[in-house]
C-alpha positions in Angstrom: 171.1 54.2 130.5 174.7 54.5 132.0 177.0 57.8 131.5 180.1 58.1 133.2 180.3 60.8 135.1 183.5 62.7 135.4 183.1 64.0 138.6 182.6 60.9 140.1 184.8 58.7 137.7 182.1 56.4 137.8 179.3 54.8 135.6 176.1 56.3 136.5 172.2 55.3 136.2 170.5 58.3 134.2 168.2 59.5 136.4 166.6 63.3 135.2 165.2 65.4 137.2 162.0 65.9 135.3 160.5 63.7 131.9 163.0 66.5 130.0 166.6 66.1 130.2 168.6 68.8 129.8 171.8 69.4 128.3 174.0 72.1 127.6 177.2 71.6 125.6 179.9 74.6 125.3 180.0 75.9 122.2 182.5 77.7 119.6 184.9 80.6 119.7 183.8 82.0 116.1 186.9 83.2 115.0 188.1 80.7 112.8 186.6 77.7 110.5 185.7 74.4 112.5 188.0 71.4 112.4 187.3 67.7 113.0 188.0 68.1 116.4 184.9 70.5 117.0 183.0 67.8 114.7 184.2 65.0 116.9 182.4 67.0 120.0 179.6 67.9 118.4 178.5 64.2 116.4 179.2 62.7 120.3 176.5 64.8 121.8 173.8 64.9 119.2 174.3 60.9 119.1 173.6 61.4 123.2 170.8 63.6 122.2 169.1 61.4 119.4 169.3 58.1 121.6 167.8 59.8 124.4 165.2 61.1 122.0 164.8 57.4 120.6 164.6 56.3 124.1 161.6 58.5 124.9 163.2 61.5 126.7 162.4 65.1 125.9 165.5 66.8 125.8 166.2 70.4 125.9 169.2 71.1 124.5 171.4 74.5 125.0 175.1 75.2 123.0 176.7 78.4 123.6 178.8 80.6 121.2 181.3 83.0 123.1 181.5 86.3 120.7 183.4 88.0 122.8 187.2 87.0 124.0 190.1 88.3 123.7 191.1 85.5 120.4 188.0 87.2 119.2 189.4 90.4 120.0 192.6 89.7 118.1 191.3 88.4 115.0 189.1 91.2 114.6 192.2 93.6 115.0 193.6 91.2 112.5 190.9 91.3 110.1 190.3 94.9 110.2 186.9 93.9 111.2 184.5 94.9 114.1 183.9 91.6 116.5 180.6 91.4 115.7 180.8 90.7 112.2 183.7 88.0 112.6 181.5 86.3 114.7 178.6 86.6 112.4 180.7 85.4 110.0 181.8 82.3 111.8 178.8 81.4 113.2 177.5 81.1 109.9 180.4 78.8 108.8 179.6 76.7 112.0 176.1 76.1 110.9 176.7 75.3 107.4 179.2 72.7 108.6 177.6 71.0 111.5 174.3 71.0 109.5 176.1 69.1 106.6 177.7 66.4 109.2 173.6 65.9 109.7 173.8 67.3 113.1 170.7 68.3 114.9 170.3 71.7 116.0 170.5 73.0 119.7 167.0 73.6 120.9 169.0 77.4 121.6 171.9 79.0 120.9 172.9 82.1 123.2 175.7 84.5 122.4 177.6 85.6 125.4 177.1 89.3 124.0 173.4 89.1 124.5 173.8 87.9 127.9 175.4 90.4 129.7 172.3 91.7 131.4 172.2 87.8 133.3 176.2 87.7 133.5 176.2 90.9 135.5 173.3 89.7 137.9 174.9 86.6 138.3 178.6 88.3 139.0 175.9 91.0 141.4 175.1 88.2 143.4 178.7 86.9 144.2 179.9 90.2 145.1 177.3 90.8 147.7 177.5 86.8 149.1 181.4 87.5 149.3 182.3 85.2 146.7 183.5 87.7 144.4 185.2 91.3 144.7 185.9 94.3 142.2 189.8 94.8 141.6 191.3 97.7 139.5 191.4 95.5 136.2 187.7 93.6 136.7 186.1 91.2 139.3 187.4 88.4 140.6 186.5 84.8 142.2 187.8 83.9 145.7 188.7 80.4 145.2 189.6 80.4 148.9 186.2 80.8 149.3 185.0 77.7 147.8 186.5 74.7 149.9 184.9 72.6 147.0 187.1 73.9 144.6 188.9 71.5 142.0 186.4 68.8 143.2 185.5 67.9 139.1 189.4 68.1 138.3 190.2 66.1 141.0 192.9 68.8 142.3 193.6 70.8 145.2 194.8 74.4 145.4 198.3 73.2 146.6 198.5 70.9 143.7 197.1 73.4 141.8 199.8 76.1 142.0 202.7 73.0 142.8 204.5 73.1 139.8 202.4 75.8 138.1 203.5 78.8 136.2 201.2 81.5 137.9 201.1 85.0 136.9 201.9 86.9 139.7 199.2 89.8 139.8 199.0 92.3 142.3 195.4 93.1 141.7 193.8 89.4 142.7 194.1 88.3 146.4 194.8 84.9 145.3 196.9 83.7 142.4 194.1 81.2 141.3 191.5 83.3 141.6 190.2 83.5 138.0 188.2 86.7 136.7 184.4 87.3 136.4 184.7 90.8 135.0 187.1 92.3 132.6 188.0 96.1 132.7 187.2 97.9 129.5 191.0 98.4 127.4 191.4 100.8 125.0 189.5 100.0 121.3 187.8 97.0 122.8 184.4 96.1 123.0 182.7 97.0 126.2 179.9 97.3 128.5 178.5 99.3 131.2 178.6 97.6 135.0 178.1 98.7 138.7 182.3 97.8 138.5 182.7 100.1 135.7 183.0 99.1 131.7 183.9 95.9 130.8 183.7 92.5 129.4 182.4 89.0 130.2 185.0 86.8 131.8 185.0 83.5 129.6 183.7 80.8 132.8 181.0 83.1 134.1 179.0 83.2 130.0 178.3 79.5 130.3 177.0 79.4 134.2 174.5 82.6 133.4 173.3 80.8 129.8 172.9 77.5 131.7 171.0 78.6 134.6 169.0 81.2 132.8 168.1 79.0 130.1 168.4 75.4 132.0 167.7 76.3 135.5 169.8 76.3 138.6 170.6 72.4 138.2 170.9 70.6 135.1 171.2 67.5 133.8 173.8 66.8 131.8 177.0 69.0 131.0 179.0 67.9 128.1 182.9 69.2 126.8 186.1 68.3 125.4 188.3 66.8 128.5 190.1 70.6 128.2 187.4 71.8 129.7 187.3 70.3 133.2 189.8 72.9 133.9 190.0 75.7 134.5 186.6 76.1 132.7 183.7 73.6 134.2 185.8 73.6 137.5 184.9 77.2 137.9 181.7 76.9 136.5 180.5 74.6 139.4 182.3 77.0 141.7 180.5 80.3 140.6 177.3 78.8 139.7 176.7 77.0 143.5 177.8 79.8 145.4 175.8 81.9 143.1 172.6 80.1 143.3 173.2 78.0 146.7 172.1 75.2 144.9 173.8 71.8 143.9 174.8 70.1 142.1 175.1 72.9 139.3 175.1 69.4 136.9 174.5 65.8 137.8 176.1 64.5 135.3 179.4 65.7 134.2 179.9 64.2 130.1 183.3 64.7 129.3 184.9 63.2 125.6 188.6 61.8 124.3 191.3 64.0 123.0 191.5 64.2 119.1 195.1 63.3 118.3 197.4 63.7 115.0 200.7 62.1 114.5 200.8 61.2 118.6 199.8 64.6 119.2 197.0 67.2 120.4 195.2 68.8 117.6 195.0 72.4 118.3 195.2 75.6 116.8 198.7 76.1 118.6 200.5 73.7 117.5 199.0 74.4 113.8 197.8 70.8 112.7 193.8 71.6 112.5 192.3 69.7 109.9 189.0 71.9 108.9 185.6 70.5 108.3 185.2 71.9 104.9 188.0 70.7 103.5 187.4 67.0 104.9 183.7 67.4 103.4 184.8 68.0 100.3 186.0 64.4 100.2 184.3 62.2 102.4 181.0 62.0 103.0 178.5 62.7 106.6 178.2 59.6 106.9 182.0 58.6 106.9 183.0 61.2 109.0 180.3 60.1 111.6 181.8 56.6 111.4 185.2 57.7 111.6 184.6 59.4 114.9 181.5 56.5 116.4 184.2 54.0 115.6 186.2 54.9 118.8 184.5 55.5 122.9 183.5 58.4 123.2 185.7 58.5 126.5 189.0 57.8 124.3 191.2 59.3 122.5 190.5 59.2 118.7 193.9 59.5 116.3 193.0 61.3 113.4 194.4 59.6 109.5 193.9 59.6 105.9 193.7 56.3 105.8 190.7 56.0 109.1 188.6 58.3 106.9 189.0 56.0 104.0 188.1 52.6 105.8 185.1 54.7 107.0 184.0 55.8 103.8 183.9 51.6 102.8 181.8 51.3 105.6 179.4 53.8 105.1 179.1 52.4 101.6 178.4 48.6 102.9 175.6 50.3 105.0 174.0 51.8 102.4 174.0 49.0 100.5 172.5 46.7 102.7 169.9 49.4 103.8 168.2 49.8 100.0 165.1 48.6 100.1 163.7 45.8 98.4 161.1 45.9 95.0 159.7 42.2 95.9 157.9 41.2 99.2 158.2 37.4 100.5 159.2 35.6 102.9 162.2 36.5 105.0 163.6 34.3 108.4 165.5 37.4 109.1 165.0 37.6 113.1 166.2 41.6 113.5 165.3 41.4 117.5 168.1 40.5 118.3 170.5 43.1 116.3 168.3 46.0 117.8 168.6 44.3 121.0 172.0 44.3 120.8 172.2 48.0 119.8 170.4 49.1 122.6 172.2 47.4 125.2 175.6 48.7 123.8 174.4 52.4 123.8 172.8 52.1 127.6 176.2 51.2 128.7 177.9 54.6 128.8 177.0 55.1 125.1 179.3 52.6 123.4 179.1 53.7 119.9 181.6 51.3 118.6 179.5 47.9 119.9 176.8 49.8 118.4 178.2 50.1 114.9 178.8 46.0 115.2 175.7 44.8 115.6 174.6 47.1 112.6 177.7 46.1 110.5 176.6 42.5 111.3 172.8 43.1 110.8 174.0 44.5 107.1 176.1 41.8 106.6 173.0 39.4 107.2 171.1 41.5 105.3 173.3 41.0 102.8 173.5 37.5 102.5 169.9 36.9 102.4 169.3 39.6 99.6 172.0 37.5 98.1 170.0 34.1 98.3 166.8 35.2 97.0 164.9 36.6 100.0 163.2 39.8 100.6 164.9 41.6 103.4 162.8 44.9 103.8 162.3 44.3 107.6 166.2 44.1 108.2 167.0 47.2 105.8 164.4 49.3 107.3 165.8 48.5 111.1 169.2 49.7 109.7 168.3 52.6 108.2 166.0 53.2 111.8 168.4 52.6 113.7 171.5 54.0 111.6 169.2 57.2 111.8 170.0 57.2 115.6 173.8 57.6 114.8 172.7 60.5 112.8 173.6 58.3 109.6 172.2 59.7 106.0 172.7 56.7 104.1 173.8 59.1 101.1 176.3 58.5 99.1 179.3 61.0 98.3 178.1 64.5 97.1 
């Protein structure tokens, strides 16, 4: 199987380190409802995880939730609830969602609030290599100190601040250099450290659940393409110098935008399109085909009318995959669909060539229900290998 790796830019053998591939895919912010564009991540990566699993790979799969932020923070205030129990809150939503999409679980599913205790080792062992140093609001990263840093991003420092709006803060020696640690305010949450009370910065939760959880080098690291930076950028940074071992990942995974009306979805601009609401009239399986129908790697324009086709499509499928009363005969030869799928998925996980040779495989199927024969052998490979693509095969609820 071929991924392409961001960091490279290129198309890469898989090659794991051990006969269990692991992956770790960032997580949530529960403060808020998930929207399609959190459902478009997530349906990528468990297809990723199911055909490695189909494939033969063990995979041991980690997905974050960071409970503690300062959007957290100000939807508590908000609320007029403590942080902990919107996150509890939202993390249940999450759950109920993703499971309804037919999404597999994650193997384990930290919360950045339990892992302090590993956070502040980790930010211990920058501070005493030199990497890191306390400043009177937190702990910082020395980006100067990294000459490898913006290598995933593709970026230099220069180019980073060229152009840049940079808050100009007395406290860090650098203006990129991004915070580990985060001095206690007033009415926040907080915890104790050898730097005084504080909070998690937001890069350093995901290198301290990966490593602890995944070990010093993983396999594969998977995100939206907003996180290359600042996010996995500094991940790479603070987990190599940390450990002294690289690569922190070998294979960076890195999706499309979702896009409405020619723009970003996002919160910010106030045109998220929640998962409940889109479950309540289209089914798992369209919503899966909605988002398998476009690369992985491209950007995906969310519509109305893209939902609708999908929901056709998902009904074909289900059609042709009923199974049969009668036995007989068939000169159905289904090698060559499943050969087809396979070879589509292996290159760089192409979802969409994928879909064809099962759309054509029903279509066959189809036909030769049509003419009289039994086609058992050709529904049960599309429901097999529909099940790969995390399809259900269920109609509407």
């Amino acid at each position: 199987m071929r991924l392409t790796n961001t960091l490279t830019g290129q198309k890469e053998e898989l090659a794991p380190r051990s006969d269990a591939v692991s992956l770790y895919v960032c997580g949530v912010t529960p403060y808020d409802d998930v929207h399609i564009g959190h459902a478009m991540s997530y349906i990528i990566f468990d297809v990723l995880r199911r055909y490695l699993e189909h494939r033969g790979y063990k995979v041991r799969h980690v997905q974050n939730f960071t409970d503690i932020d300062d959007k957290m923070i100000a939807r508590a205030a908000q609320r007029g609830v403590a942080v902990a129990a919107l996150a509890q809150h939202y993390v249940a939503a999450y759950f109920q969602d993703m499971d309804a999409l037919n999404i597999q679980r994650a193997h384990l599913y930290p919360l950045a609030t339990e892992e302090v205790p590993r956070i502040l080792e980790l930010i211990g062992q920058l501070v005493h290599k030199g990497y890191a140093y306390p400043a009177r609001d937190g702990v910082y990263f020395r980006v100067q100190r990294w000459p490898q840093y913006g290598v995933l991003s593709h970026r230099t420092l220069e180019g980073m601040m060229a152009g840049a709006r940079v808050e100009v803060d007395a406290a860090k020696e650098h203006p990129m250099d991004f915070a580990l640690w985060k001095a206690a305010k007033p009415g926040e949450p907080s915890w104790e450290s050898p730097w005084g009370p504080g909070r998690p910065g937001w890069h350093i939760e995901c290198s301290a659940m990966a490593t602890k959880y995944l070990g010093d080098s993983i396999d594969i690291h998977g995100g939206g393409p907003d996180l290359v930076f600042p996010h996995h950028e500094n991940e790479i940074a603070q987990s190599e110098a940390a450990s002294g071992v690289a690569p922190f990942v070998r294979y960076w995974v890195h999706h499309g935008l979702l896009q409405i009306s020619g723009e970003k979805m996002s919160k910010s601009l106030g045109n998220m399109v929640n998962v409940k609401e889109l479950r309540r009239r289209f089914s798992p399986d369209a919503l899966r085909l909605f988002v398998l129908s476009s690369h992985y790697r491209s950007p995906l324009t969310f519509s109305e009318e893209g939902l609708a086709a999908s929901e056709r499509g998902a009904e074909r499928l289900r059609h042709a995959a009923q199974s049969d009363v009668q036995a007989g005969f068939s000169r159905l030869d289904v090698a060559a669909y499943e050969t087809r799928f396979h070879e589509a998925l292996d290159d760089d996980l192409n979802t969409p060539q994928a879909l064809a040779a099962l759309f054509d495989l029903a279509r066959e199927v189809n036909a030769r229900r049509a003419a009289g024969e039994a086609v058992n052998t050709g529904a049960g490979l599309l429901r097999s290998l529909g099940g790969v693509l995390g399809l259900t095969f269920q109609p509407p609820a």
